[in-house]
VEXNU-487875 format. One line per 10 residues: number of its first residue (from 1); their letters; for each residue y, x, z of N, C-alpha, C. Coordinates in steps of 0.02 Angstrom, whole numbers, plus 50000, padded with zeros to 5 digits. Atoms other than C-alpha are relative to their C-alpha. Layout:
<recs>
NUM> A> Y:X:Z:Y:X:Z:Y:X:Z  ...
</recs>
This chain:
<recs>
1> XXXXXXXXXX> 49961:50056:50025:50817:47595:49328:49974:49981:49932  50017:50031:50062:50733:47479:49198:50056:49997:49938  49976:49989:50047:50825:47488:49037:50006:49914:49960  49990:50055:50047:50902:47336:48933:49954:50014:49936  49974:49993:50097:50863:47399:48746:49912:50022:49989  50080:49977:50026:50672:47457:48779:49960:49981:50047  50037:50025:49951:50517:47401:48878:49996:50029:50061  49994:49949:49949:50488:47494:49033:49937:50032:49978  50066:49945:50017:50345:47634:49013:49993:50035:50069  49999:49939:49936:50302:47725:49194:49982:50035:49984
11> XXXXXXXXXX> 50014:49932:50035:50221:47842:49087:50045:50041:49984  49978:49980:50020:50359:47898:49038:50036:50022:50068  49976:49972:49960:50431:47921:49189:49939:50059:50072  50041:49942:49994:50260:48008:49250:50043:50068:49974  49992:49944:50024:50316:48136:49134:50068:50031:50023  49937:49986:49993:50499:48134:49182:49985:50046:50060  50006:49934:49913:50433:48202:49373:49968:50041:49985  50032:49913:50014:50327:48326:49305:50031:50053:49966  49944:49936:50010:50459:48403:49224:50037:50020:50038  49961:49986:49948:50562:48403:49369:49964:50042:50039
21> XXXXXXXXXX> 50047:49956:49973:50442:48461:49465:49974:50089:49981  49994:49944:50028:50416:48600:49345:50041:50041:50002  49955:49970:50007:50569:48646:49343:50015:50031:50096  49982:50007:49907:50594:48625:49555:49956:50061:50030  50062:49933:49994:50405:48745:49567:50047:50087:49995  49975:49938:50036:50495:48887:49451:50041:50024:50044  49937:49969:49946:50671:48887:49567:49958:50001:50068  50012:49937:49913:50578:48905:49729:49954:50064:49972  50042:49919:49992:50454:49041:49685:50040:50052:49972  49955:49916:50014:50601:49150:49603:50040:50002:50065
31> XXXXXXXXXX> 49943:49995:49952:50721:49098:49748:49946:50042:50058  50034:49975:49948:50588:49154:49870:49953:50062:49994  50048:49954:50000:50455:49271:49800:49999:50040:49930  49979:49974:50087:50502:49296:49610:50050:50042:49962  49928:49976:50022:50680:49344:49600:50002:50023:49943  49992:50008:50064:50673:49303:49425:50018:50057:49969  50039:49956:50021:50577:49441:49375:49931:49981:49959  50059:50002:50035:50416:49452:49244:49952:50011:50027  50058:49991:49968:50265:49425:49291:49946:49981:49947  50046:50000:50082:50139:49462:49134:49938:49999:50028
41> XXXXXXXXXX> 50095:50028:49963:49975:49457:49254:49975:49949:50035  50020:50063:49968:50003:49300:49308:49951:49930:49971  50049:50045:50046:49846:49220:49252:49986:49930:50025  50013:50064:49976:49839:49039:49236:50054:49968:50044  49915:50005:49944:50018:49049:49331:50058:49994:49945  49940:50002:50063:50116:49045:49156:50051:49940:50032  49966:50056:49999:50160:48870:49208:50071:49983:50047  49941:49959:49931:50253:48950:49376:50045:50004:49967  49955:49968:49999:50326:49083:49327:50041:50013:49940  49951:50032:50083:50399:49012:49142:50006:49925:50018
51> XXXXXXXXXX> 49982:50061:49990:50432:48847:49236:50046:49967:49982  49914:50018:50034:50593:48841:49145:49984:49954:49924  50019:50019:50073:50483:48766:48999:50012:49907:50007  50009:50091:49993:50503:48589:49108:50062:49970:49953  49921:50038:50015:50702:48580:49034:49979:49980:49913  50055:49989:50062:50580:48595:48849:49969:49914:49993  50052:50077:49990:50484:48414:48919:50065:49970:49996  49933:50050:49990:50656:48351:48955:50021:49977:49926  49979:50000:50071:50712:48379:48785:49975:49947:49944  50048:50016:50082:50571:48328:48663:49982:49927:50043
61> XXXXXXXXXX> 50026:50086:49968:50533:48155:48801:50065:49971:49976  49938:50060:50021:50733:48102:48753:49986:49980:49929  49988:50032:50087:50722:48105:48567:49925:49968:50002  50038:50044:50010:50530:48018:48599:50035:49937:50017  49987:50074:49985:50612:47882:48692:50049:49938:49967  49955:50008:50046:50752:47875:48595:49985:49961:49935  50047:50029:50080:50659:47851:48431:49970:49937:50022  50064:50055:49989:50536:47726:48518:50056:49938:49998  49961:50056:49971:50697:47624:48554:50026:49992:49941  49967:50015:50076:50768:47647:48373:49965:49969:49954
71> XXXXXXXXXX> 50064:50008:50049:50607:47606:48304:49978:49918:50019  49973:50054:49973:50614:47443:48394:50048:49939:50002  49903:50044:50037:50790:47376:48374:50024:50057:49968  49932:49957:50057:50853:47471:48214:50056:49977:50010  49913:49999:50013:51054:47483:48185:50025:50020:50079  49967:49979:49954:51089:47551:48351:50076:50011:50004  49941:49989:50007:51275:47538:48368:50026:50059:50053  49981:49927:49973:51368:47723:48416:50036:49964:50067  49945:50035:49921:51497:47624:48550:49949:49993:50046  50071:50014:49916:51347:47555:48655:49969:50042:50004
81> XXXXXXXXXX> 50052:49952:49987:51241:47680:48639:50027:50053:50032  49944:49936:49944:51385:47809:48706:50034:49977:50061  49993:50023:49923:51433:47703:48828:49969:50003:50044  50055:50014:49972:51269:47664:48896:49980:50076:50022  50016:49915:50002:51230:47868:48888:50062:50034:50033  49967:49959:49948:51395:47915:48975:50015:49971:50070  49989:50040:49926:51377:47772:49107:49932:50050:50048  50074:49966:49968:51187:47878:49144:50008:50051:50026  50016:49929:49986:51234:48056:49139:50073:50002:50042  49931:49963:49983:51431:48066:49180:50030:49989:50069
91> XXXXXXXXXX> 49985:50015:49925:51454:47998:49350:49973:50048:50025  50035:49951:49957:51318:48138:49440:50029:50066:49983  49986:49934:50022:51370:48271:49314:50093:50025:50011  49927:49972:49972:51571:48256:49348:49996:50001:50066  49990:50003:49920:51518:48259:49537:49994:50082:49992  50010:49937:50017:51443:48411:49488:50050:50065:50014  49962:49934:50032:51562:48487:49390:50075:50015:50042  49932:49990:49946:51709:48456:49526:49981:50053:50055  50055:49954:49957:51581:48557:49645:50012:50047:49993  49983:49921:50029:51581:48699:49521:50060:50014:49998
101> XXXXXXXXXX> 49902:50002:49980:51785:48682:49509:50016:50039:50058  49974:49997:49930:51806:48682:49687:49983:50085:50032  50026:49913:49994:51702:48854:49712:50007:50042:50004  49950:49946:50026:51792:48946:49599:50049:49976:49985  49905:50022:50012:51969:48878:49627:50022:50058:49999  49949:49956:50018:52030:49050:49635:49980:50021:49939  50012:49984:50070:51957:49096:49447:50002:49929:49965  50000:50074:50056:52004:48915:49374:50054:50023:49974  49988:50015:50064:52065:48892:49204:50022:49947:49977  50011:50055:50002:52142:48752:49155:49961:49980:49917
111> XXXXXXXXXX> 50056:50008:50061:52024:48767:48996:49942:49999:50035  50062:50022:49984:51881:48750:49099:49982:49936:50023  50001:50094:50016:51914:48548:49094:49953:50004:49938  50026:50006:50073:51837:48574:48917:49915:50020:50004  50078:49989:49971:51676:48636:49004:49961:49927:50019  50031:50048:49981:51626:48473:49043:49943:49976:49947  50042:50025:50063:51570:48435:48854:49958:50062:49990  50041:49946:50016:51502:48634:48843:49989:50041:50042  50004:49945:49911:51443:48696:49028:49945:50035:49978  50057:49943:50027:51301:48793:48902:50019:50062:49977
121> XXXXXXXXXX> 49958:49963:50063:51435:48880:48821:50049:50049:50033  49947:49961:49974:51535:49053:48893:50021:49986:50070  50008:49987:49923:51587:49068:49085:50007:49921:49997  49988:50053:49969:51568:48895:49118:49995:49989:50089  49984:49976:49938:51618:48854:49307:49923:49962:50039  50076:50019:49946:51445:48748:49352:49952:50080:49996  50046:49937:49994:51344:48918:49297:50021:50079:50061  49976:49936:49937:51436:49031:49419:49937:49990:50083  50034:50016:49954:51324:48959:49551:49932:49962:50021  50051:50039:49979:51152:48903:49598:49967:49934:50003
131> XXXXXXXXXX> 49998:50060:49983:51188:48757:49666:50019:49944:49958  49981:50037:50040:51264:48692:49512:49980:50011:49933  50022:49977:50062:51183:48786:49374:49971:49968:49948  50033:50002:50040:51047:48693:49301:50067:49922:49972  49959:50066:50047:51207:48563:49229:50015:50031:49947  50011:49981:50062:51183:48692:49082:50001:49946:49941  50037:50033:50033:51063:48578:49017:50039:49929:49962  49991:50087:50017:51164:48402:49005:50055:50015:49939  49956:49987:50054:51303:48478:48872:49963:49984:49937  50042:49974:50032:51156:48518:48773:49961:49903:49967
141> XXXXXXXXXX> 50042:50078:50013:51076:48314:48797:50072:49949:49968  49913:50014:50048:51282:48257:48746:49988:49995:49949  49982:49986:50086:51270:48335:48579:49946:49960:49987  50064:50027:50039:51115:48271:48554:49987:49908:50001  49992:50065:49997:51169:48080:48609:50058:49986:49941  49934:50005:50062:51324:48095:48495:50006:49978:49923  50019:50011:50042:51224:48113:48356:49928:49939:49982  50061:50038:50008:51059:48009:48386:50016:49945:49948  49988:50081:50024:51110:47842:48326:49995:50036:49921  50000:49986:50073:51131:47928:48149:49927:50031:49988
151> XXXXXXXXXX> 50065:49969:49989:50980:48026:48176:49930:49944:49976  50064:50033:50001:50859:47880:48217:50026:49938:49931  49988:50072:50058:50941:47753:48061:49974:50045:49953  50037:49957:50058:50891:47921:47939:49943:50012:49992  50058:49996:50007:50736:47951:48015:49948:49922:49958  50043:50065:50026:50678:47759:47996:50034:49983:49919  49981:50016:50076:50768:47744:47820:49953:50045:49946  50022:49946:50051:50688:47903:47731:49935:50017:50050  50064:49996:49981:50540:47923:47858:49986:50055:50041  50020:49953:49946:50459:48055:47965:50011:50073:49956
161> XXXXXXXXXX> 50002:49937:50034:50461:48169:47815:50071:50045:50014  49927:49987:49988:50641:48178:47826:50038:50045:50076  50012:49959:49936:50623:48233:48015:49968:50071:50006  50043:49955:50000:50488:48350:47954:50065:50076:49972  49931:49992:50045:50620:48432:47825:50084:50050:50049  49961:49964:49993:50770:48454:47932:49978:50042:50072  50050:49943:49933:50645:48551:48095:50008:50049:49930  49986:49932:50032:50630:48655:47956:50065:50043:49964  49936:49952:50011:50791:48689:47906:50036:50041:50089  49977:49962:49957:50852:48728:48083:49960:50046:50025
171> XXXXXXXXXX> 50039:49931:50006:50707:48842:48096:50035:50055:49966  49973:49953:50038:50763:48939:47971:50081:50037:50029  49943:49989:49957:50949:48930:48058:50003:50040:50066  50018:49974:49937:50873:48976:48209:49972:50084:50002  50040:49939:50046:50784:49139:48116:50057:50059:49991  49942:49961:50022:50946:49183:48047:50039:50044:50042  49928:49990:49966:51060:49180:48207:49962:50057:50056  50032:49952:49965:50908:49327:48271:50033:50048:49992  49989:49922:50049:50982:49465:48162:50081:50004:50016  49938:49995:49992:51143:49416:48223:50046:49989:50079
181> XXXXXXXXXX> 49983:49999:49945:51160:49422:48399:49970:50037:50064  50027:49926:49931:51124:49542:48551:49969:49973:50029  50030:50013:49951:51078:49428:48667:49971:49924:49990  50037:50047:50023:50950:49300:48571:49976:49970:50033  50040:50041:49973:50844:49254:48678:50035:49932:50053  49961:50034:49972:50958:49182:48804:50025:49949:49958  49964:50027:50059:51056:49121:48645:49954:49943:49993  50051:50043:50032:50895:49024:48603:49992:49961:50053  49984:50045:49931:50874:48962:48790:50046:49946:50019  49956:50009:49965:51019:48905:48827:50066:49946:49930
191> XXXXXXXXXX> 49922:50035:50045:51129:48827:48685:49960:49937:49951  50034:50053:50034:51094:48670:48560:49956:50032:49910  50064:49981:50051:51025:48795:48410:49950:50002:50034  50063:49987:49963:50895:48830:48524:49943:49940:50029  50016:50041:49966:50868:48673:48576:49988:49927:49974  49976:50079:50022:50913:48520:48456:49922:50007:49977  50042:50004:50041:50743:48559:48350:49942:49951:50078  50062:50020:49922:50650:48496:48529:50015:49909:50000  49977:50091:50007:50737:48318:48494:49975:49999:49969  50030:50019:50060:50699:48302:48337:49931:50002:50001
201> XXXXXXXXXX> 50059:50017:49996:50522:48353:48373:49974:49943:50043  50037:50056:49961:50480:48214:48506:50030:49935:49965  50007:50021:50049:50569:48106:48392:49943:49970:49938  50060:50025:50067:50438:48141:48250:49925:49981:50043  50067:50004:49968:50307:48129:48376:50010:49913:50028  49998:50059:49998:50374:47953:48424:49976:49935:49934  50012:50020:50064:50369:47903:48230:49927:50012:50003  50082:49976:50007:50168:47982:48238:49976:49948:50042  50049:50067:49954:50116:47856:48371:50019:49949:49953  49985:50048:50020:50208:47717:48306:49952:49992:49927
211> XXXXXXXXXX> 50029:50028:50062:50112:47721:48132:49943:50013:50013  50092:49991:49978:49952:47782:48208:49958:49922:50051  50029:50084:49943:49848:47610:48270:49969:50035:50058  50031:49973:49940:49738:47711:48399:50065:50020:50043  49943:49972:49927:49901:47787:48494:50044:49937:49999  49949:50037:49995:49997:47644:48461:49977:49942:50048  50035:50048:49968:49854:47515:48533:49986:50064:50071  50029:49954:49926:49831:47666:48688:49945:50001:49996  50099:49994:50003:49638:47692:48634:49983:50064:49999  50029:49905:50009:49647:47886:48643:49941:50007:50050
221> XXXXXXXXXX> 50028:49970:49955:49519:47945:48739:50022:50049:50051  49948:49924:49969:49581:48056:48911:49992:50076:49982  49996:49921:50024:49499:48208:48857:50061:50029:49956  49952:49976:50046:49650:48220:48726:50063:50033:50058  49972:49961:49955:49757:48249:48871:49991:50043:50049  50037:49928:49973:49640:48370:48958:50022:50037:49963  50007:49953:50058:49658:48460:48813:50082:50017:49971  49935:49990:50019:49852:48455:48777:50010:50044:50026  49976:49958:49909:49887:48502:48973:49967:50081:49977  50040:49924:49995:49745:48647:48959:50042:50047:49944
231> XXXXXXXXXX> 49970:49960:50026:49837:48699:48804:50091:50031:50016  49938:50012:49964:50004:48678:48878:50018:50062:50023  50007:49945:49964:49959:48803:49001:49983:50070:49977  50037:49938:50040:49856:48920:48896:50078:50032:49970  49948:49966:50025:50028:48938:48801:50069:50026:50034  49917:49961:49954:50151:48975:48944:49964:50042:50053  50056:49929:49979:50006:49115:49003:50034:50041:49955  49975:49929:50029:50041:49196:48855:50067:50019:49993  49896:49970:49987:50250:49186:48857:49993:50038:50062  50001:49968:49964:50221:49258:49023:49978:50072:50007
241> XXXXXXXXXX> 50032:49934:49995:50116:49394:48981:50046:50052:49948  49979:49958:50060:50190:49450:48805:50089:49977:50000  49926:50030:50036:50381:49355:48792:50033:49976:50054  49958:50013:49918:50447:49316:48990:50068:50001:49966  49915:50004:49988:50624:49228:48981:50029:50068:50045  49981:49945:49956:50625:49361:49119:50013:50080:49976  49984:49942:50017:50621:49511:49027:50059:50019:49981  49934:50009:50017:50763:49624:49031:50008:50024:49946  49965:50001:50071:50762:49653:48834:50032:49927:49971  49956:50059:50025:50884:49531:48765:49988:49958:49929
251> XXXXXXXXXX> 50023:50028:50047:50796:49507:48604:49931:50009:49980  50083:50005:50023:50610:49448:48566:50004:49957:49969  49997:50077:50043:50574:49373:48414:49955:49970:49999  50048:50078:50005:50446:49260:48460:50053:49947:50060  49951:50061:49988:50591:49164:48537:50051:49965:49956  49986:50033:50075:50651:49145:48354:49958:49950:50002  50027:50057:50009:50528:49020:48359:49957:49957:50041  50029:50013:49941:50459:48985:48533:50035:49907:50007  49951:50074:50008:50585:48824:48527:49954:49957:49986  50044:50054:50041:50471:48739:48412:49941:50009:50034
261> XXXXXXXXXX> 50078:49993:49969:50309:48794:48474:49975:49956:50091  50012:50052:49917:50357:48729:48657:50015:49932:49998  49994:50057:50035:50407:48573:48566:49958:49959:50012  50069:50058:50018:50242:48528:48475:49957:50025:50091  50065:49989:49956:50149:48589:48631:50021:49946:50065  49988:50053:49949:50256:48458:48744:49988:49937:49967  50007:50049:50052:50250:48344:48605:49914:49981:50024  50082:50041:50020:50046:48340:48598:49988:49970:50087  50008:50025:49938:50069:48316:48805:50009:49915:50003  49968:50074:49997:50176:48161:48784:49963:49937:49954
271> XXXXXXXXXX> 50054:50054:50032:50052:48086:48644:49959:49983:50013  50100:50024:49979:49900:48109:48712:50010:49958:50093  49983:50018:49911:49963:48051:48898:50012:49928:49981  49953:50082:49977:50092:47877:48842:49940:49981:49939  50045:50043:50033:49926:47853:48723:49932:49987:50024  50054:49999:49960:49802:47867:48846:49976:49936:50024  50046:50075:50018:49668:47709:48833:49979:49991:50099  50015:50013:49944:49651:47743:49036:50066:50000:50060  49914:50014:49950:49789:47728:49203:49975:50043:50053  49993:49980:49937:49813:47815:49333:49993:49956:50067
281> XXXXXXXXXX> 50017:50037:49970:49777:47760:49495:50075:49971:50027  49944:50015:49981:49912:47640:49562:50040:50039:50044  49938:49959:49944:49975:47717:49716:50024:50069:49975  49973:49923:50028:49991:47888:49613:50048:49974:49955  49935:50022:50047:50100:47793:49466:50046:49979:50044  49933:50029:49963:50203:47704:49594:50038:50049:50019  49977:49934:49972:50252:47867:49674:50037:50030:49937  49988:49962:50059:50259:47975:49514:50054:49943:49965  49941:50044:50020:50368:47821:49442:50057:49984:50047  49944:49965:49970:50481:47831:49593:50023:50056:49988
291> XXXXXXXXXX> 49972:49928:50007:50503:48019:49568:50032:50007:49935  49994:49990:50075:50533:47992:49378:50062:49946:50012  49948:50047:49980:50663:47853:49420:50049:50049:50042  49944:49967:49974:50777:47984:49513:49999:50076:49963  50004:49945:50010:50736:48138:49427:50066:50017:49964  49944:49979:50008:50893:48155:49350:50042:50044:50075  49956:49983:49932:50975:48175:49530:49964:50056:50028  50051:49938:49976:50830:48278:49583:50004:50069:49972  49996:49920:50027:50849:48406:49441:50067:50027:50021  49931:49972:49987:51044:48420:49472:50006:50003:50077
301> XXXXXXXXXX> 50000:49991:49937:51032:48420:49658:49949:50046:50053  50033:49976:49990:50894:48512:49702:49986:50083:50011  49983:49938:50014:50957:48675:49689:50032:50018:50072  49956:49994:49922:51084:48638:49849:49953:49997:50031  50021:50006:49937:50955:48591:49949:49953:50051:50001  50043:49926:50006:50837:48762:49898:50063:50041:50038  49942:49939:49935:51000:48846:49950:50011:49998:50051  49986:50007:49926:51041:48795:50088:49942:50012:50038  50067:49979:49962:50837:48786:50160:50002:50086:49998  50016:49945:49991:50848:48963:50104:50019:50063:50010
311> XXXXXXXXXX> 49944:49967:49950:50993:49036:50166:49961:50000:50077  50038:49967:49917:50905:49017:50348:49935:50009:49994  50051:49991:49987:50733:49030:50311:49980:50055:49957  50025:49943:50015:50709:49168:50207:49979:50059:50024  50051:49926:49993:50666:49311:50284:49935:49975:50040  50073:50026:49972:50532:49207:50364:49956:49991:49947  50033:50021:50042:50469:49149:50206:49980:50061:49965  50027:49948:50026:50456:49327:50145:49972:50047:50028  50064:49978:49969:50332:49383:50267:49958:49976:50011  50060:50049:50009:50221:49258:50221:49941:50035:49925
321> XXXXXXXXXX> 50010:50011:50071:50097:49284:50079:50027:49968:49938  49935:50061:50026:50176:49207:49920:49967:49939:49988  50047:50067:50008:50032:49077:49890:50030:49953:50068  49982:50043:49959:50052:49010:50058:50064:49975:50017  49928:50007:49999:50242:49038:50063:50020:49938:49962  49973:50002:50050:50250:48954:49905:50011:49896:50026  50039:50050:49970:50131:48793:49993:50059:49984:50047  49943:50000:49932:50253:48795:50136:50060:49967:49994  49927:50023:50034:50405:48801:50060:50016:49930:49959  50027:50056:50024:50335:48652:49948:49999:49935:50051
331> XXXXXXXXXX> 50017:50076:49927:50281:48534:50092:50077:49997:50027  49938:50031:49978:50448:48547:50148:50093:49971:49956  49944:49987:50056:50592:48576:49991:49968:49911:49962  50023:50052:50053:50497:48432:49909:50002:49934:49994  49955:50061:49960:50523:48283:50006:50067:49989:50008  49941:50005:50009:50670:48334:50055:50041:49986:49945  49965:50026:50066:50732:48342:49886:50007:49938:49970  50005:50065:50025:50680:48177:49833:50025:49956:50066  49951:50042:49959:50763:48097:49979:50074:50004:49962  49926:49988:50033:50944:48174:49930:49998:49981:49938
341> XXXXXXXXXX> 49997:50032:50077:50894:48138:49743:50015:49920:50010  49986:50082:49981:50873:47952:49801:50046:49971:50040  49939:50031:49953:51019:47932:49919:50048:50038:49945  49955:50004:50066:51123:48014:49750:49971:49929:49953  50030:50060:50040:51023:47882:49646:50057:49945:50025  49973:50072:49993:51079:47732:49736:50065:49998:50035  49924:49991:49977:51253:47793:49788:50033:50019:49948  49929:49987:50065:51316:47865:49649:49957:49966:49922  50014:50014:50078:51210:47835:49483:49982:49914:50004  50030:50059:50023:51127:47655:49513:50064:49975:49991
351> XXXXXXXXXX> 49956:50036:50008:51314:47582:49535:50025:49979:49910  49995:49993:50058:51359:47632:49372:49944:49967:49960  50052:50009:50056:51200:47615:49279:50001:49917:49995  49994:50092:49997:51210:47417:49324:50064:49970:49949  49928:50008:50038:51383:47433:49210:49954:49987:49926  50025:49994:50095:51256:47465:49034:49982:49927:49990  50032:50054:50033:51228:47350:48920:49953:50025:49927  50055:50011:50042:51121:47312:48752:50054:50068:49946  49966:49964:50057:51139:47441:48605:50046:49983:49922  50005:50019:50060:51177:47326:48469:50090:49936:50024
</recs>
């Protein structure tokens, strides 16, 4: 769905399906062959089996787009901009969260209404289950819409430095809240300390194109995004080998600062890619810009339809090799998914989304 308030970019929604995708890879090979377990010899497989780094792209692509749109039409007014942002996310995610309700009707709360704004935060009722889990994430993109509009009028008033500045103060915040909690890493995963510094960086990385003429005119050369990707990967080799979300120690402090690091390293993806002086071939953007056009529905739905495929097909799938299993399982979970993503799309989210208007 094209957007009132900013141009359209399919690049950007390139990137949106490769995070999905990332994320979609990770849940089948634990649901099937992983059972979200460490796997430190997985060479050149970081990207697998730390696939959880796609919700990381999600992050640091809102506050780019965000910015690109503030940077554009300054004075963003908070009313439209929260309107427009709860007409996007809140229709799929209260389908959701009635889902997770319904589940566990015999352990409901009537404080777990209040989960809707913090399903990152303590037994929330979408995390009880699979099928509804990864709506972690959207509490987490809330806080971080709540505040933007103030965000992107400070950044463009006082400048990138100012962006630079407060990454480093919640570093430091982030540093702090190591020495003070059992179960950090998760802590760091999973909640908005862990997580806001990933806005703010695609943010400053939006401000970096915009004043740079080569990324701003798209004259990069592709090698720059050979070279992001390759590093991309190189660095979720080594979380895999030395720092696995999977491990069961509860505190590693290179996830004191892994936040940031998976940041700039999605960050230099998204520069060197939406500044890339060359295109993809059409029929691959059209596609990849369909998939990026539903990926919302895809990431929150995608989970039911792994469950359910793998409720009957598992023990087939685990007398397969896992390469080919993995192939298998793929050719079929993958389509499928993006069907149900797109019959949620245009049943439940496009209605709504036709409701937004301009930010100003």
């Amino acid at each position: 769905m094209r957007s009132a308030n900013v141009p359209f970019d399919p690049r950007l929604d390139h990137l949106r399906a490769g995070a999905a995708l990332l994320v979609f890879l990770y849940h089948t090979f634990n649901v099937f062959y992983g059972h979200w377990h460490a796997y430190p010899n997985a060479f050149l497989a970081g990207w697998l089996v730390e696939g959880h780094s796609g919700v990381g792209l999600f992050f640091v692509l809102s506050g780019y787009l965000f910015m690109n749109i503030a940077i554009a039409a300054p004075g963003i007014q908070w009313c439209g901009f929260m309107r427009n942002r709860l007409l996007r996310i809140f229709p799929l995610f209260v389908v959701m969260f009635v889902v997770a309700t319904s589940v566990g009707r015999d352990a409901f709360r009537p404080g777990d209404f209040l989960y809707l704004l913090f399903s990152n935060l303590g037994e929330a009722p979408t995390s009880n289950s699979f099928i509804t889990g990864g709506a972690w994430t959207i509490s987490i993109e809330f806080s971080f819409y709540m505040v933007f509009p103030f965000l992107g009028r400070f950044a463009i008033q006082y400048g990138i430095g100012w962006l630079v500045r407060l990454i480093g103060l919640w570093l430091l915040l982030r540093c702090g809240a190591y020495f003070v909690t059992a179960q950090s890493t998760h802590m760091y995963y999973s909640t908005l300390l862990g997580r806001f510094d990933q806005f703010l960086i695609g943010m400053a990385c939006a401000m970096f194109v915009q004043r740079t003429p080569v990324l701003r005119e798209r004259r990069l050369p592709g090698v720059w995004s050979i070279v992001a990707l390759a590093l991309a990967v190189t660095m979720l080799d080594l979380l895999a080998r030395h720092a696995s979300y999977q491990l069961p120690q509860p505190k590693q402090p290179v996830w004191a600062v892994w936040g940031v690091l998976e940041a700039l390293m999605w960050g230099g993806v998204i520069v060197a890619y939406s500044s890339w002086r060359g295109a993809l071939p059409r029929w691959i953007s059209a596609r990849l810009s369909a998939a990026g056009e539903v990926s919302y529905s895809f990431y929150l739905l995608h989970g039911l339809v792994l469950f359910l495929f793998a409720h009957f097909t598992e023990p087939f799938f685990a007398r397969l090799d896992w390469h080919v299993g993995l192939a298998a399982a793929t050719l079929v979970l993958l389509p499928l998914s993006l069907a149900v993503a797109r019959l949620s799309y245009v049943t439940i989210e496009r209605p709504w989304l036709l409701m937004r208007g301009r930010y100003h």
